[in-house]
N, C-alpha and C positions, 0 to 999 in steps of 0.2 A: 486617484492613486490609492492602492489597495495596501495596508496594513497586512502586515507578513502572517497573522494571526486568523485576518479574514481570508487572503488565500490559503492559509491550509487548510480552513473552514471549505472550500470551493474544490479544494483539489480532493481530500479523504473524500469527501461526498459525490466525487464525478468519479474516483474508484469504485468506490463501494458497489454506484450507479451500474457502472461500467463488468463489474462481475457478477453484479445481479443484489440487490438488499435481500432478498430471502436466501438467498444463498451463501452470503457473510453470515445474516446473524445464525443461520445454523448451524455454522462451523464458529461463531463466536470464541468458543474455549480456544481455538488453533489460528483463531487469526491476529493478524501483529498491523501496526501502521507503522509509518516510517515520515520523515518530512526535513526538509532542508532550507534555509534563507542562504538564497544566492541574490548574485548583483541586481538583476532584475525581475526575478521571479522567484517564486517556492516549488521546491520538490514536494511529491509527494506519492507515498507508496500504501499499496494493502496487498496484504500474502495473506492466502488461508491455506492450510492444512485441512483435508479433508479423514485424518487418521488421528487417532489420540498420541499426545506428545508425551513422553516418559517425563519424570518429574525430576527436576536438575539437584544433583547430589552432592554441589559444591563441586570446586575446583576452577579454573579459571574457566572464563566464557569463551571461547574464540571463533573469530568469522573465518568460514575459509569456503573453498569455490567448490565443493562437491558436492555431485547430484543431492544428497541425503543432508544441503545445508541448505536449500534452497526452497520454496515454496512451490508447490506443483500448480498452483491460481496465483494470478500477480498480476495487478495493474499499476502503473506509475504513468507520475503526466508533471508539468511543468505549469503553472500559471501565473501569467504574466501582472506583475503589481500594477503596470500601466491603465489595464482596461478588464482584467478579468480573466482574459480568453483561455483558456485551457488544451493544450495539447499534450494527448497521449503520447507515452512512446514506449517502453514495451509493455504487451497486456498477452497472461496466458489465460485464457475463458475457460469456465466448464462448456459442455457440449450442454446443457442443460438449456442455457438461455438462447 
């Protein structure tokens, strides 16, 4: 049984994998991770920005659903505390890899 801690250890690194590691750490400055403990597994996300992000100038943060709030690269996957296993589920690739 996997510690919430190790799979997100499992999950960020089968994104990362999964967009390509030359291709996160080059966008390092615009890339974000993301990760969740749910009942039986951890979420877990990586978004990169492939354009430089304007520098935030106060006022409140907010999430909202538009194209310009979204990451144009993005993999998220789910893995399971029971054994490890890792399933993707949405992933936008560069054409690169």
């Amino acid at each position: 049984m996997l510690t919430f801690e190790d799979a997100k250890k499992i999950g960020i690194r089968a994104c990362v994998d999964k967009l390509g590691f030359d291709f996160v750490k080059k966008y390092n400055e615009t890339s974000c991770t993301a990760y969740g403990d749910e009942v039986d597994h951890a979420f877990c996300f990586v978004g990169v920005d492939t354009e430089p992000v304007e520098p935030w100038t106060g006022g409140p943060l907010m999430l909202d659903d538009s194209p310009k709030a979204k990451f144009p690269y993005s993999a998220s996957c789910h893995v399971a505390y029971a054994d490890g296993a890792v399933t993707f589920l949405e992933c936008t690739l560069p054409s690169t890899i």
